[in-house]
Structure formats: structure tokens, C-alpha cells
C-alpha positions as CSV (number, residue, x, y, z in Angstrom):
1,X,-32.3,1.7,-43.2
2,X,-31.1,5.0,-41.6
3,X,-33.7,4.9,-39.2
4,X,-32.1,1.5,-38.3
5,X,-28.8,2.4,-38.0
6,X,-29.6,5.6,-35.7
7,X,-31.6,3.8,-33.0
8,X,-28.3,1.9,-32.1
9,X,-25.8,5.0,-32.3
10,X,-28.5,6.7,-29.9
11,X,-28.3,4.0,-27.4
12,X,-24.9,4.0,-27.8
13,X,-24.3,7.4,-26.7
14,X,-27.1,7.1,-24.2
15,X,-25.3,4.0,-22.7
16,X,-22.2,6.0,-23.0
17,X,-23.5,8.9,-21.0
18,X,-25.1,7.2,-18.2
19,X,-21.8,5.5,-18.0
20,X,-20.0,8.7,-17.4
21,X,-22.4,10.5,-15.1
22,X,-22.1,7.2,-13.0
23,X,-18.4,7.2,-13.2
24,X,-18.3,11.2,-12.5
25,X,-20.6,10.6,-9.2
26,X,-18.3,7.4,-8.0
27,X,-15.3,10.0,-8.6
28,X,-17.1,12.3,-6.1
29,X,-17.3,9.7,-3.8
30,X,-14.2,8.2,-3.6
31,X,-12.0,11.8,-3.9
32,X,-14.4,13.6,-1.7
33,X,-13.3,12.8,1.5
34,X,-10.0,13.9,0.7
35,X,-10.7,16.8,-0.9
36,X,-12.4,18.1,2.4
37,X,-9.7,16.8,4.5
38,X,-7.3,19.0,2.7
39,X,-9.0,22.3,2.6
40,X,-10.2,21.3,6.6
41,X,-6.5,21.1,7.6
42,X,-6.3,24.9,6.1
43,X,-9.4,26.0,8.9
44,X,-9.1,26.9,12.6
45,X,-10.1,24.5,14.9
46,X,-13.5,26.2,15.5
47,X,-14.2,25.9,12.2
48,X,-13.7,22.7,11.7
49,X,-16.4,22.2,14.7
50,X,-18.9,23.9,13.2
51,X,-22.1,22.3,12.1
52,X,-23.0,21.9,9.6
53,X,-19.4,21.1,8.0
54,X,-18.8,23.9,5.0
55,X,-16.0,23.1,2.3
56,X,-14.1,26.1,1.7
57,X,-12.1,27.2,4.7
58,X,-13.4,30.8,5.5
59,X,-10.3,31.5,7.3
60,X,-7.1,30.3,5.5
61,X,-4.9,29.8,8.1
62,X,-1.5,27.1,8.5
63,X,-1.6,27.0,12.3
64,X,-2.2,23.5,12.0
65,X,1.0,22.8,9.9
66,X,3.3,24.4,12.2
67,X,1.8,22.9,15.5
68,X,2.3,19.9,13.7
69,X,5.9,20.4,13.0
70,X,6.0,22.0,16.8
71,X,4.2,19.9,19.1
72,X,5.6,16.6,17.3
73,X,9.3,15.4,16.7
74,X,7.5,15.2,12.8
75,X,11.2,14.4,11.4
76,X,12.2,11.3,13.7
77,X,8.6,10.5,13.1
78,X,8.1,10.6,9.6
79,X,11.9,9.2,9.7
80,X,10.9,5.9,11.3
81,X,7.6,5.9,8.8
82,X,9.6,6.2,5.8
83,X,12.3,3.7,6.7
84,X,9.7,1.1,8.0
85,X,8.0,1.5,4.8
86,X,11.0,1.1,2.6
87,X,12.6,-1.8,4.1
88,X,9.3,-3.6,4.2
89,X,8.9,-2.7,0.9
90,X,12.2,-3.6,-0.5
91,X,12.0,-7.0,0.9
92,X,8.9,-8.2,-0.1
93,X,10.1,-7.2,-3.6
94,X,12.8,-9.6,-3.3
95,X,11.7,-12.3,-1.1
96,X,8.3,-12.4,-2.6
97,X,9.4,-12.5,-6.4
98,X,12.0,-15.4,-5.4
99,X,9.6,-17.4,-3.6
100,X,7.2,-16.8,-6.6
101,X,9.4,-17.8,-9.1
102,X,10.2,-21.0,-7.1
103,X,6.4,-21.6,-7.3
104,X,6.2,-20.6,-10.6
105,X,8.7,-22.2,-12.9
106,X,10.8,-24.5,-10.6
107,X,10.1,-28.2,-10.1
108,X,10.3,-30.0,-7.3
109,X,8.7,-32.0,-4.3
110,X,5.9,-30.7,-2.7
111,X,5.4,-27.5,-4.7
112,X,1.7,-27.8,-4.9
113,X,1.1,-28.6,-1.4
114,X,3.2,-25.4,-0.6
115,X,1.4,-23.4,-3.0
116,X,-1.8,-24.6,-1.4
117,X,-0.3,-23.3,2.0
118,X,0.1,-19.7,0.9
119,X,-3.3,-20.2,-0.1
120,X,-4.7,-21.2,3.0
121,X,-2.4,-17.9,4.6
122,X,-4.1,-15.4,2.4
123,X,-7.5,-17.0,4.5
124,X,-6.2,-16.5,7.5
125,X,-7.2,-12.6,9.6
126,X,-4.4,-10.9,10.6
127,X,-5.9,-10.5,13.7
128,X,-6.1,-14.2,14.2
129,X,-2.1,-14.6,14.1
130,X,-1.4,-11.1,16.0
131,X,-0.8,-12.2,18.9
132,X,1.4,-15.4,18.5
133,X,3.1,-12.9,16.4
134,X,3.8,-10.4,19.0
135,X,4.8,-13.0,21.3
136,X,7.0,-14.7,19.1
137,X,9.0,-10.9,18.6
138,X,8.9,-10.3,22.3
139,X,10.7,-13.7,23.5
140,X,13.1,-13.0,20.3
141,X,13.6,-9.1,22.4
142,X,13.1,-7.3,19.8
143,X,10.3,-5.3,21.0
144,X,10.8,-1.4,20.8
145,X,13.2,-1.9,17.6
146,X,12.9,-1.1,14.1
147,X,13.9,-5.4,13.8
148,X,10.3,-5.8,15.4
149,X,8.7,-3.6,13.5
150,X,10.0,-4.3,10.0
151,X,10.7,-8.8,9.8
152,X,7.6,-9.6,10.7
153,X,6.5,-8.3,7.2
154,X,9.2,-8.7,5.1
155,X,7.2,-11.2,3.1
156,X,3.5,-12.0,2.9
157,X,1.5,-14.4,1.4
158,X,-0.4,-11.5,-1.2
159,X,2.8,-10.6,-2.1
160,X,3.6,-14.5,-3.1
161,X,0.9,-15.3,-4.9
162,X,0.5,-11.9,-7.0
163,X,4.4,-12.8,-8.2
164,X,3.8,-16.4,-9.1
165,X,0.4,-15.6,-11.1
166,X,2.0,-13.0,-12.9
167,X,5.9,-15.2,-13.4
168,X,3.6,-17.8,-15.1
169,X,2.9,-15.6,-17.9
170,X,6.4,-15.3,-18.6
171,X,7.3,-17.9,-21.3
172,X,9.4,-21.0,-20.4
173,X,11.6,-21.1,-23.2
174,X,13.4,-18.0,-22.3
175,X,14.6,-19.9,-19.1
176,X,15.5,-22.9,-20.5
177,X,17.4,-21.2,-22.9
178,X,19.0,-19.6,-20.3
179,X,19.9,-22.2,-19.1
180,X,21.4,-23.6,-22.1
181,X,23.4,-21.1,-22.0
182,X,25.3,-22.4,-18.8
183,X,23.1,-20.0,-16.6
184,X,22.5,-20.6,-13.0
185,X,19.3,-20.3,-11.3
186,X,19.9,-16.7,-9.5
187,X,21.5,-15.5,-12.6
188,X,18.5,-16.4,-14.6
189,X,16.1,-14.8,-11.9
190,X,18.2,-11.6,-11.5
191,X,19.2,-11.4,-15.5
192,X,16.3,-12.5,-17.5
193,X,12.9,-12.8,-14.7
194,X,13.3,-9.7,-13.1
195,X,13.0,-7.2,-15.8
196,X,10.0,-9.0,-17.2
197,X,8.5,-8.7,-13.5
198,X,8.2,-4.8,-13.7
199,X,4.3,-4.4,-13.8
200,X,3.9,-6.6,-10.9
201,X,7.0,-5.5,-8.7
202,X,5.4,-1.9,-9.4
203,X,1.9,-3.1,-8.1
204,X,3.2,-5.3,-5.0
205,X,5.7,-2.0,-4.2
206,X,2.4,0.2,-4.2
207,X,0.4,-1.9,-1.9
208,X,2.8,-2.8,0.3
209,X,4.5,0.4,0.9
210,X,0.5,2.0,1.3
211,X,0.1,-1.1,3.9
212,X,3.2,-0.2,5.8
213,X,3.0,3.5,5.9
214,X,-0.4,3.1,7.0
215,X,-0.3,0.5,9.9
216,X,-1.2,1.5,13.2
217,X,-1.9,-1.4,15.6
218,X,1.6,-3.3,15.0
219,X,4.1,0.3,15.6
220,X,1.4,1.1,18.3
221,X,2.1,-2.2,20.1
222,X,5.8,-3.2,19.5
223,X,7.0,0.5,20.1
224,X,7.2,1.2,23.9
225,X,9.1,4.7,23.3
226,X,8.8,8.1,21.4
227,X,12.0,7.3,19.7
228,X,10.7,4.5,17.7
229,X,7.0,5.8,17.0
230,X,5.9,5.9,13.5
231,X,4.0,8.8,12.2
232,X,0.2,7.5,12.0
233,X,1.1,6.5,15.9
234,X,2.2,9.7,17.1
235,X,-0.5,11.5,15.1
236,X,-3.2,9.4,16.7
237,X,-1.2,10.2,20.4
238,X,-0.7,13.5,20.5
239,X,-3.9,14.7,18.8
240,X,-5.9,13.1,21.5
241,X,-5.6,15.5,24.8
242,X,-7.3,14.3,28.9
243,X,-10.6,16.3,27.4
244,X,-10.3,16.7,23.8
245,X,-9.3,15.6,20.3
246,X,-7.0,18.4,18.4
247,X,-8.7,18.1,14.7
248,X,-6.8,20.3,13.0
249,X,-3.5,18.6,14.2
250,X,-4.7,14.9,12.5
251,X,-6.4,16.7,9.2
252,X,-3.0,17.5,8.9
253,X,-0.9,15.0,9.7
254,X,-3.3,13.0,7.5
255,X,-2.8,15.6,5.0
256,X,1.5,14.8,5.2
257,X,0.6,10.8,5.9
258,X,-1.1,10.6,2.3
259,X,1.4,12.8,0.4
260,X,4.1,10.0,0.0
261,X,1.7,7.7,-1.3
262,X,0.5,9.6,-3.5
263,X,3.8,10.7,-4.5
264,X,4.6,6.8,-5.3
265,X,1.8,6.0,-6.7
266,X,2.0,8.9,-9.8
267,X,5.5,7.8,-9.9
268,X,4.3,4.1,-11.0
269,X,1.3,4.3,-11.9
270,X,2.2,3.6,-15.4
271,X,3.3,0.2,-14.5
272,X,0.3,-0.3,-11.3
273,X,-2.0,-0.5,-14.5
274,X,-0.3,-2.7,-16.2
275,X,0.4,-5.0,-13.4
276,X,-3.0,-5.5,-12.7
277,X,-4.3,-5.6,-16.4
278,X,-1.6,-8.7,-16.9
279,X,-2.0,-10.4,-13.5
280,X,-3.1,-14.0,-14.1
281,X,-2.9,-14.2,-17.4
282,X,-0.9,-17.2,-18.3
């Protein structure tokens, strides 16, 4: 009987081990990359040419930091970053958790079919509607404003559908008897909804404020002058010379990019978790 019951503790623990040695190597991975570009924005540019790459800077040196604060307006830049990123942010928070809640616990006409059409959005490339939307923002003039570079994401169809799966799992009878109560539709949403909604607002604020800071392509396009540049833009302009690329500049103006993230991300982490543990469920 002992004999029994050790053979399934040992391939418990062998389970468990291979599980962590698995999870330990996948760690590596993933946080490699950055690991190296951290302690590579700490070399001189010949050392970050050499090959083979090493990992621990044999120079420590923080040239790179100051020609990045130097050779780039870094505070208009990182400015226009950070207040793209917010505003985008702060209204898909609202606009998606209202349109959500519509889908969610509303009735009326032609809610499924709309529904179905946020689907069908979250199919769609972006590339695909790139254009007509760069078009649309250039006959509307505003190209080479923070407008342009901040509506056309105000609200996406992620952003929708992750509020209304997660608003379903909120219970119905708190509303109605809210509305008992003599309270109106907003009130009920800005009372009662939105403080359940934490998790999810938490995870949508994450993504989309990753999503933001990070784009290149749209700022790249719609921003004809320095003045309205974001950072990931600038970083990718000025690091590239007529007859070479300026490593040490980008490792650390990556470096800088990823810190706010980073910064938001241990902030809410706590509720990112949850968010996605409770997503769906109804």
C-alpha cells in the first residue's frame, strides 16, 4: 500500500518539476530580449557591433542616454507619446464600457445584428481599413494634429467586446433594482456598473495604452512636422543616419519607450489578472 501511494507523489513531483524547468526556460525567452537590450543601451556603440554579441557591457558608459536627451526634443516627444496614449486610453475606457453595457444588458432592436457587426470588425486587418481611414482624417483636415492622431482610436471593436463579455457576468437584478429605485440609465452605469467593471477597465486600460504608446505607422503618417512626432517615431528617425543606424540611440530610447508600460502594468496588475481570469464568464 505505501508502495502505491509513493509512485503517484513521485510522478507528481516529477510532473511538477518538468513543469517548472519548462516555465523557467519560457521565462528566459520571453525576458531575454529585454534584459539584453537594457544592459546594450549601457555599451558604446562599438560594442554593441561586436560579434559575437556578449551580455554584460564591458564598458559602462550613459553616452547613449544623454545623446538621447541631446540629439532629440525627448520632452515634446515623449509629451505627444504620453498624451496620445492617455486620451486614447481614457476614451476607450468610457466609450467602450458604454457601448458594452448597451450590448450587454439593454434591450432593444437590432442588438444582435450590431453585436454581430463588432464581430465581423475584430476580423477585419487594420491594414485593410488604413487607408480609407487616413483619407477620411485628411478631407476632415486634421492631419498633423493631435485630433488625427488620437479619434481615430478612441473606441475599438476589442475594447467592445472584452466590456460586454465581462458586463454579462454582472447580475441583472442589481440593475433592475436600480431601477426600482427611480434610477436612470447613466446613473445606473456610472453608480452601480462601473465599479463592478474594475478587472476589465484595468485590462482594456493596459492593452490599449501598450497599443497606443507603441504605434508607429499611424503618428508616422498623419504627423507631417517635428512638433507633433511621437516618441517611437522620432526614435526610428533620428537613429537612422544617410550611411548608418545609431544603435545605442534606439536601445535606449527603447529602453525609456518600455519604462511607462511597465510602470502601468505593475500598477494594475492586480486587477489585469483578474480581468482576464473573469472575462466571459457569465
Amino acid at each position: 500500500m505505501v508502495m502505491m501511494n509513493a509512485a503517484p507523489r513521485t510522478r507528481d513531483r516529477v510532473a511538477k518539476a518538468v513543469l517548472y524547468v519548462v516555465l523557467v526556460l519560457g521565462l528566459l525567452a520571453v525576458a531575454g530580449p529585454y534584459v539584453w537590450m537594457a544592459l546594450s543601451s549601457l555599451k558604446p556603440e562599438r560594442e554593441i557591433r561586436d560579434v559575437p554579441a556578449t551580455w554584460w557591457p564591458e564598458t559602462l558608459t550613459l553616452e547613449n542616454f544623454r545623446g538621447l536627451f541631446s540629439r532629440l526634443d525627448f520632452p515634446l516627444y515623449f509629451f505627444n507619446s504620453a498624451l496620445v496614449a492617455t486620451l486614447v486610453t481614457v476614451g476607450n475606457l468610457l466609450f467602450c464600457s458604454l457601448v458594452g453595457y448597451a450590448l450587454a444588458k439593454l434591450r432593444y432592436p437590432g442588438k444582435r445584428a450590431l453585436f454581430l457587426a463588432v464581430l465581423g470588425m475584430l476580423m477585419v486587418p487594420g491594414m485593410v481599413t488604413f487607408v480609407p481611414q487616413f483619407v477620411l482624417v485628411s478631407n476632415m483636415g486634421l492631419t498633423n494634429t493631435y485630433a488625427g492622431l488620437i479619434l481615430p482610436f478612441l473606441v475599438g471593436p476589442f475594447g467592445v467586446f472584452l466590456m460586454r463579455q465581462f458586463l454579462q457576468s454582472i447580475p441583472d437584478e442589481l440593475i433592475e433594482a436600480a431601477r426600482v429605485d427611480g434610477a436612470g440609465e447613466f446613473r445606473i452605469f456610472w453608480r452601480v456598473v462601473l465599479p463592478l467593471c474594475r478587472p476589465a477597465l484595468a485590462t482594456l486600460g493596459i492593452l490599449t495604452f501598450l497599443a497606443s504608446w507603441n504605434n508607429f505607422l499611424w503618428p508616422l503618417v498623419v504627423a507631417t512636422t517635428e512638433d507633433k512626432y511621437t516618441l517611437p517615431v522620432a526614435l526610428a528617425l533620428y537613429s537612422v543616419g544617410e550611411n548608418e543606424r545609431n544603435y545605442g540611440l534606439l536601445l535606449a530610447g527603447a529602453v525609456v519607450v518600455v519604462l511607462p508600460v511597465l510602470i502601468v502594468f505593475l500598477l494594475l496588475q492586480r486587477h489585469f489578472l483578474r480581468g482576464i481570469a473573469t472575462t466571459g464568464i457569465k
